[in-house]
C-alpha positions in Angstrom: 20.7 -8.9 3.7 17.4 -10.5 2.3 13.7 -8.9 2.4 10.8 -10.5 2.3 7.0 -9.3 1.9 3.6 -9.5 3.6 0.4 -8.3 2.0 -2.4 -7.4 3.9 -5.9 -7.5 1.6 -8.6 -5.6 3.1 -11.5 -8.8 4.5 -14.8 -8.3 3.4 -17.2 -7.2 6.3 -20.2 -7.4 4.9 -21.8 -9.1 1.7 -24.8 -8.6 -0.1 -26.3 -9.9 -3.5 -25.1 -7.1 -5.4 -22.4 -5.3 -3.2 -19.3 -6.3 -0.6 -18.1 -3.8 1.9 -14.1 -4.3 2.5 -12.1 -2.8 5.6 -11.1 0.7 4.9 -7.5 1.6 4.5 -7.2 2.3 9.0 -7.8 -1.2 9.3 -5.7 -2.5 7.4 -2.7 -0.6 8.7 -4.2 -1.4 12.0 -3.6 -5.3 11.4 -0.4 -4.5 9.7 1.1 -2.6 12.7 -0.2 -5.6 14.9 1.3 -7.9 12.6 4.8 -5.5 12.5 4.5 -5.7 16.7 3.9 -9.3 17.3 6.5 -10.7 14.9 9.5 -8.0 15.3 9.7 -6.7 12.0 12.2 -4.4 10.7 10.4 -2.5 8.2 12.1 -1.3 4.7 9.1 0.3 2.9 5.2 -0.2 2.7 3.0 0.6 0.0 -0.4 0.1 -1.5 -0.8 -2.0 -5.0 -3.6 -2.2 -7.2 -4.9 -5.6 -7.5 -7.4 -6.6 -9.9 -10.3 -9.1 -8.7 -9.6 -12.8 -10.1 -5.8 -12.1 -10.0 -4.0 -15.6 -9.0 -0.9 -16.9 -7.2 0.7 -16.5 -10.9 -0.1 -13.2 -11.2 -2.2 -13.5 -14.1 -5.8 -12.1 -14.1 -8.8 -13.6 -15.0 -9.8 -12.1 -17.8 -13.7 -12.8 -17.6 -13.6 -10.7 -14.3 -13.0 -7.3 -15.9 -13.4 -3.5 -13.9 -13.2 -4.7 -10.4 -10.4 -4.0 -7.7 -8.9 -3.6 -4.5 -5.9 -1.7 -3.0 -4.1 -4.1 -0.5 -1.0 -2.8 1.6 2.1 -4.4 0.9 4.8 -4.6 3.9 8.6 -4.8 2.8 10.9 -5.9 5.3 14.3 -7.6 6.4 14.2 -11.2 6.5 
C-alpha cells in the first residue's frame, strides 16, 4: 500500500490594501469532499496544518515574512 496527499489552501476572496479575506474552514472541506467524490479517493486521515505565509516548495520559510498564517486542510489517502 502507498498514500499520497492533497492540500487544500483556503483562496483568497477578497483583497484589499491592507487586509485579504480567505475561504473559511466549510469551504474548504466543501472543495475537498468534491475533490474526494470526483476522483474516488479512499481516505486514511485529514487534518489541518499550520502554514506560515512565504513558506516554499522546500519547506523553508521566508524569514522576512514574519507573524502571518493560514491553516490549510491536508487530505491523506491510498494511492
Amino acid at each position: 500500500m502507498q498514500i499520497a496527499y492533497q492540500d487544500f489552501i483556503p483562496k483568497v476572496l477578497e483583497e484589499k490594501m491592507l487586509t485579504t479575506k480567505y475561504e473559511d474552514l466549510p469551504m474548504v472541506v466543501t472543495r475537498a469532499n468534491d475533490w474526494i467524490k470526483s476522483n474516488a479517493i479512499q481516505v486514511i486521515n485529514l487534518e489541518t496544518v499550520y502554514m506560515p505565509l512565504g513558506e516554499n516548495g522546500d519547506g523553508m520559510v521566508d524569514e522576512r515574512i514574519t507573524g502571518f498564517a493560514y491553516r490549510l486542510l491536508r487530505v491523506w489517502y491510498r494511492a
